[in-house]
N, C-alpha and C positions, 0 to 999 in steps of 0.2 A: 720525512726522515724519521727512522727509527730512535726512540729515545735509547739512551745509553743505560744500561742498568748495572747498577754498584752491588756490592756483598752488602747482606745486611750484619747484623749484630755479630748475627752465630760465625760469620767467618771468620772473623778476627779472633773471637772464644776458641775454635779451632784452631788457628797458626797459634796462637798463644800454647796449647796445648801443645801441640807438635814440637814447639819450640821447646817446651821443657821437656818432654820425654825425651829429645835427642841433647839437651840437654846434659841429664841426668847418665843417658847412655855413655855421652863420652866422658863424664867425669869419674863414671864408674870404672873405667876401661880404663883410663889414665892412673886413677890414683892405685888398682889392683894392683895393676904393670909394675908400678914406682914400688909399692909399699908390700906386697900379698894379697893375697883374698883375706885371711884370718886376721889380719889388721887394719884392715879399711871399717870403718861405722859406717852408717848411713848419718851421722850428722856430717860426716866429714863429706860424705858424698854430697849433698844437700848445698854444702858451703860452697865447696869446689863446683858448686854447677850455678853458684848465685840466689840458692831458692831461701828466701826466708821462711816460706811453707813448710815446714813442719811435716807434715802431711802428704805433699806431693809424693816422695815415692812412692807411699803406703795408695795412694790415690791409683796412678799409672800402672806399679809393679805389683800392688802388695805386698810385698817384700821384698828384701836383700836378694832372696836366691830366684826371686824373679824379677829380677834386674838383672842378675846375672845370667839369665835365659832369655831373655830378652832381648841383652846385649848380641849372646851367642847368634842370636835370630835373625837380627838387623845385620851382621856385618858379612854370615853366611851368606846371606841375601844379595848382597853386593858382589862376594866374590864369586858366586853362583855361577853367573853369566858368561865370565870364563871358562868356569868347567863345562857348562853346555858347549862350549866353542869348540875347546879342544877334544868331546868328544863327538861332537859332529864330522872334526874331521879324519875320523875315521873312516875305514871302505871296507873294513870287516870285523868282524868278530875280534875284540880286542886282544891283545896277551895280555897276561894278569899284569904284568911292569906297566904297561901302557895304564891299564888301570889303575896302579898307583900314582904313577905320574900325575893323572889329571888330580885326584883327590891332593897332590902335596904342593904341587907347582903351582896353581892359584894361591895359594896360602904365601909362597913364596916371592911371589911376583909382588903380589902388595906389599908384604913386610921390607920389601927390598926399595922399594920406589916411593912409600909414604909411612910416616914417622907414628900415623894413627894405626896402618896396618901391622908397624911392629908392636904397639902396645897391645894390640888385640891380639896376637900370635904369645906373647910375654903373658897376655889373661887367659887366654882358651888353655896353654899351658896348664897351670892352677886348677881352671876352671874343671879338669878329664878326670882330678883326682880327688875329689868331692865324691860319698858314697853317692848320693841319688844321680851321679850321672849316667845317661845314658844317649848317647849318637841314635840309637833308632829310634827310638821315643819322640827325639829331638828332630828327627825327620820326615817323621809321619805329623810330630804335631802345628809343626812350623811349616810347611809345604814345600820342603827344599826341594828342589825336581832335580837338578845338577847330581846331588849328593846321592838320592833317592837313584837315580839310572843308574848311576855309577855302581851302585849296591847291586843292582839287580844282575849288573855283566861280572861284579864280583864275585856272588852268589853262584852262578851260572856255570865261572870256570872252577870254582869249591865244591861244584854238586858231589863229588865223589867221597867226599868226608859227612860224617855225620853231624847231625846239625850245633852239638855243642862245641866238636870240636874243632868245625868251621869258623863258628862266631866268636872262639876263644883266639884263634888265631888272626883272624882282624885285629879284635879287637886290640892283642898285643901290638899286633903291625902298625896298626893307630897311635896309639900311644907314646910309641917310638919315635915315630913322625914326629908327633906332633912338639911332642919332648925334645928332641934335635933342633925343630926350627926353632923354639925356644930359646934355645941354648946360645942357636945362631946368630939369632935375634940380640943377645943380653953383651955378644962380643962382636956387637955392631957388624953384623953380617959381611963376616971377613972373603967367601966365597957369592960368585954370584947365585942368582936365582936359581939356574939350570943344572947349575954345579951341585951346591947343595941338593937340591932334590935327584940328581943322579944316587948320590952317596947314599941319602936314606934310603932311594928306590932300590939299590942293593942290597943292604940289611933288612926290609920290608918283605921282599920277594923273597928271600930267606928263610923270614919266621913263614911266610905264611906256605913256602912248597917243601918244609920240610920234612923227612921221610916220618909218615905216621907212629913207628914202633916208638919212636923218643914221646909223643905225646899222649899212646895208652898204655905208657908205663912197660912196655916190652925190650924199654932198652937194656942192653946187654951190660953185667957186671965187667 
């Protein structure tokens, strides 16, 4: 009979680890939610997550605002798997709406059905209007593939604008989004999941098919 074999030392040093970086993740995300970004310490985070370590985020994050990309990272990650779903089920070439969809409606879905999903919808909020942000940056460094597709069918139906003022237009469309479910979010998500993301998907689709002369300055006095 084959002996049974146990973890040795390092496995327990690992869940111990794990356990505080996730931790830290959601104390970071709860207390943002609750208080701001510009108002949360890392001592407070540290508290609120149990660490007497000193140390520990500077250890995991190195810092505040990698913690807060961090955070962004892990819970992307989660609701990824969604957006793969929903655009697997596609059978063609998407419409740009359909595209928005998938990017707002996972966002949606969680914030609507788990109390951690609205905190992190309440921080990613915050989180867009930080100068060093950036979604692509955040896409390529994190491995997000959902988010990643989704750009690239974005991309695809944009190819006819130029590339600034492609990505400027996103990017407002993003923002928007992201701001609404926020909002949503803070008035205990009075509309459901499908509803709300219908709403923005209309003001979304807006910014981003609207007639070019408005945004090289061509518009008429």
């Amino acid at each position: 009979m084959a002996k049974k074999t146990t973890g040795g030392p390092g496995d327990g040093k690992a869940k111990r680890a794990d356990a505080t970086r996730a931790a830290l993740i959601d104390a970071a995300e709860r207390l943002i939610a609750q208080k701001g970004l510009a108002h949360v310490s890392t001592r407070e985070i540290l508290q609120e997550a149990g660490q007497r370590n000193q140390s520990a985020l500077q250890y995991h994050f190195g810092s505040k605002n990698g913690l807060v990309r961090a955070t962004i990272s892990e819970r992307t990650h989660e609701i990824d798997d969604r957006r793969l779903e929903l655009m697997d089920s596609w059978v063609q070439e998407p419409t740009l709406r359909e595209v928005v969809e998938a990017l707002i409606l996972p966002l949606a879905e969680r914030a609507e059905s788990d109390v951690r999903g609205r905190n992190y919808l309440i921080f990613l909020g915050q989180a867009i209007t930080q100068p060093d942000w950036d979604l692509r940056r955040a896409i390529k460094d994190f491995e997000i593939t959902g988010l990643e597709r989704a750009y690239l069918h974005y991309d695809r139906l944009m190819s006819h604008l130029d590339d600034d003022e492609r990505i400027m237009r996103q990017e407002i469309a993003y923002d928007v989004s992201v701001l609404t479910l926020k909002r949503w979010c803070l008035r205990d998500c009075p509309k459901n999941a499908h509803d709300v993301t219908n709403t923005i998907a209309d003001s979304a689709v807006a910014i981003l098919d609207a007639k070019s002369e408005f945004w090289s300055g061509k518009r008429g006095k």
